[in-house]
C-alpha positions in Angstrom: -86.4 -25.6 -55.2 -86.0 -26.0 -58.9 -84.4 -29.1 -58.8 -87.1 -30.9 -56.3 -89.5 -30.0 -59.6 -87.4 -30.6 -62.6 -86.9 -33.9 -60.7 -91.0 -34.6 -59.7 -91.1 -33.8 -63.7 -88.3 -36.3 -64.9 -90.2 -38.8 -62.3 -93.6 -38.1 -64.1 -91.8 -38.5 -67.5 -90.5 -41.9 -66.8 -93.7 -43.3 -65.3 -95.1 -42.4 -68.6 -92.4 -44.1 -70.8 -92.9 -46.9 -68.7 -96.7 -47.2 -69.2 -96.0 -46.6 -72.9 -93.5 -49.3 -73.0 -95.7 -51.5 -71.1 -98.4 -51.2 -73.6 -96.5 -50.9 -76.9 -94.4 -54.4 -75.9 -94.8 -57.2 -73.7 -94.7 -55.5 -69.9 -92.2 -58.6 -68.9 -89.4 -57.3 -70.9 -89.5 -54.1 -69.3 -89.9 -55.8 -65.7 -87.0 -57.9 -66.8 -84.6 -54.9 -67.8 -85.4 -53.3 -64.9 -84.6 -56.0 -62.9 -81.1 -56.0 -64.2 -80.1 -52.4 -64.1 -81.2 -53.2 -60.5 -78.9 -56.1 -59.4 -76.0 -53.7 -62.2 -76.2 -50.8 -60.3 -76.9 -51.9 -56.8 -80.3 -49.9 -56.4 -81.7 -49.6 -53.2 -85.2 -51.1 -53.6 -86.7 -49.5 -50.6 -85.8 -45.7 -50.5 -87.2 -43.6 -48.2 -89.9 -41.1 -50.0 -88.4 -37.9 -48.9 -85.1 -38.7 -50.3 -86.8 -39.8 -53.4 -88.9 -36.7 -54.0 -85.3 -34.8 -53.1 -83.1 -36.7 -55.0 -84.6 -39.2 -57.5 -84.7 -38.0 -61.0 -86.7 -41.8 -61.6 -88.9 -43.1 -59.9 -87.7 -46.6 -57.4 -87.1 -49.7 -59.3 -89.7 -51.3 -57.4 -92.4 -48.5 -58.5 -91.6 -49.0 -61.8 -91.9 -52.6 -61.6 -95.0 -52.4 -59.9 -96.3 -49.6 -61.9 -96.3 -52.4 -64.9 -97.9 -54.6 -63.2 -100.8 -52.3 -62.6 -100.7 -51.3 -66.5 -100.6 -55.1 -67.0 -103.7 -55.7 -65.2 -105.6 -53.2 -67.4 
């Protein structure tokens, strides 16, 4: 039980970082890193929620990439 909220913490901490590093530089070279650790490490784009609220310490690739977007649009 701790783990599923150390891991909902680490999730919220990244989506922050993100945001930050969406604002502080240009939001395309965040989508663009992110795009390669994806095609690196194989990610699985589409995870199913309840194994990401189990298991994910970060939120999905495409989240993040979409979360930047949103912050873009701002």
């Amino acid at each position: 039980i701790i783990s599923l909220f150390m891991n909902y913490l680490s999730r919220r901490h990244e989506q922050q970082a993100d945001k930050y590093a969406a604002n502080i530089y240009n939001h395309t070279y965040l989508v663009s890193a992110l795009i390669k650790l994806s095609v690196k490490n194989l990610s699985n784009l589409n995870p199913h929620p309840t194994y990401v609220f189990v298991y994910y310490s970060h939120p999905p690739l495409l989240q993040r990439i979409n979360n930047s977007e949103e912050e873009k649009n701002k």
